[in-house]
C-alpha positions as CSV (number, residue, x, y, z in Angstrom):
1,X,0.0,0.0,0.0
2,X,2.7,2.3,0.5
3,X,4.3,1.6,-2.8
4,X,1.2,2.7,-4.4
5,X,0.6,5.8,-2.6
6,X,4.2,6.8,-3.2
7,X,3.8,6.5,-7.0
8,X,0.6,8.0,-7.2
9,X,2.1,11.4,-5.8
10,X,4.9,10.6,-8.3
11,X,2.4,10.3,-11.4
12,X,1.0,13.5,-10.4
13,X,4.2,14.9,-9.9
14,X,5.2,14.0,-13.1
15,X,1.3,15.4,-14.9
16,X,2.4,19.1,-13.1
17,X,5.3,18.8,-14.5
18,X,4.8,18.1,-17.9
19,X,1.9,20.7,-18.0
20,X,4.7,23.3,-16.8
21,X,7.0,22.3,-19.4
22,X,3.5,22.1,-21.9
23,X,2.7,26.0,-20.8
24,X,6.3,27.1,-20.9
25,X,7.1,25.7,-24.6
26,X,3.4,27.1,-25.5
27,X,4.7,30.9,-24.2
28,X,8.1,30.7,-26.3
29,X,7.1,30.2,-29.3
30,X,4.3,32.6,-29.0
31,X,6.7,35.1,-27.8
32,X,9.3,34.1,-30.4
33,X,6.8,34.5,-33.4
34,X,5.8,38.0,-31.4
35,X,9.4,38.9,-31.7
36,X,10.0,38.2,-35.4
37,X,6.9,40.1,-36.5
38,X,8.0,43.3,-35.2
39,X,11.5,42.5,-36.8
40,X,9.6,42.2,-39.9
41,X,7.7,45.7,-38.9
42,X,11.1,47.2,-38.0
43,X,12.9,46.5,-41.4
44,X,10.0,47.2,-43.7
45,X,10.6,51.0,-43.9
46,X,7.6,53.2,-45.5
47,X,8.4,56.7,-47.1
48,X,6.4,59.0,-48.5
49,X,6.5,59.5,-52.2
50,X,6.9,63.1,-52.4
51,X,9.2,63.9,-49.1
52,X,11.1,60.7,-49.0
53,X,12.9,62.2,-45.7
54,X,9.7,61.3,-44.1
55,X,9.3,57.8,-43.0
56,X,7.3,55.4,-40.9
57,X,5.4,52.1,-40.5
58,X,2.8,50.7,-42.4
59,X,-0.5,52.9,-41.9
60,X,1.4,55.8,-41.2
61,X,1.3,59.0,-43.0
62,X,3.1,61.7,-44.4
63,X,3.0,65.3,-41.8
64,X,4.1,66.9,-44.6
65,X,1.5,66.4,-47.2
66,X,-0.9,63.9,-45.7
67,X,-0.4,61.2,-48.2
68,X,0.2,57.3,-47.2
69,X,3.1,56.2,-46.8
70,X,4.5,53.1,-49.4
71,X,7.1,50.7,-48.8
72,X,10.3,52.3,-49.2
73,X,11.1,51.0,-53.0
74,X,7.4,50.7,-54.4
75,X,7.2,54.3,-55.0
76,X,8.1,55.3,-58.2
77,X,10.9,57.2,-59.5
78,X,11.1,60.6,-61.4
79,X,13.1,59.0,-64.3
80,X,10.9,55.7,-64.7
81,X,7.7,58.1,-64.8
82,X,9.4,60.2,-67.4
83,X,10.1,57.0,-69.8
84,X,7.0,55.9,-69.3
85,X,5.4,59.1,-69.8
86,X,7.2,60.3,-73.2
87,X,5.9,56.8,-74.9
C-alpha cells in the first residue's frame, strides 16, 4: 500500500510537470513569433512618395503632405515616370 501511494504522488508529480514544461514551450514560441513580426515591422521601412525624408510604419502618413506612406522601394521614380510618360 505504501508503494502505491508513493507512485501516485509521483504520477502527479510528473502530470504538473509536464503541463509546466507544456505551458512554458506554448509561451516561447508565441513570444518568439511576437518577436519576429516586429523585426519584420522594423525592417519594412515606408516613405512617403513626395518627401522621402519622411518615414514610418505601415498605416502611417506623411506630416508633410498627408499622403500614405508606401514601402520604401514601391514608389516610383522621377526618371521611370518620365520613360513611361514620353511613350
Amino acid at each position: 500500500m505504501f508503494v502505491h501511494k508513493k507512485l501516485k504522488i509521483n504520477m502527479k508529480k510528473i502530470a504538473v510537470l509536464a503541463l509546466f514544461i507544456a505551458f512554458a514551450a506554448a509561451s516561447c514560441s508565441t513570444e518568439s513569433k511576437t518577436e519576429e513580426a516586429k523585426e519584420e515591422q522594423l525592417a519594412e521601412v515606408y516613405a512617403c512618395p513626395m518627401h522621402p525624408e519622411i518615414t514610418g510604419i505601415k498605416g502611417d502618413t506623411c506630416s508633410i503632405c498627408h499622403m500614405d506612406l508606401t514601402l520604401k522601394g514601391e514608389e516610383m521614380h522621377g526618371d521611370h515616370m518620365d520613360s513611361t510618360m514620353s511613350h
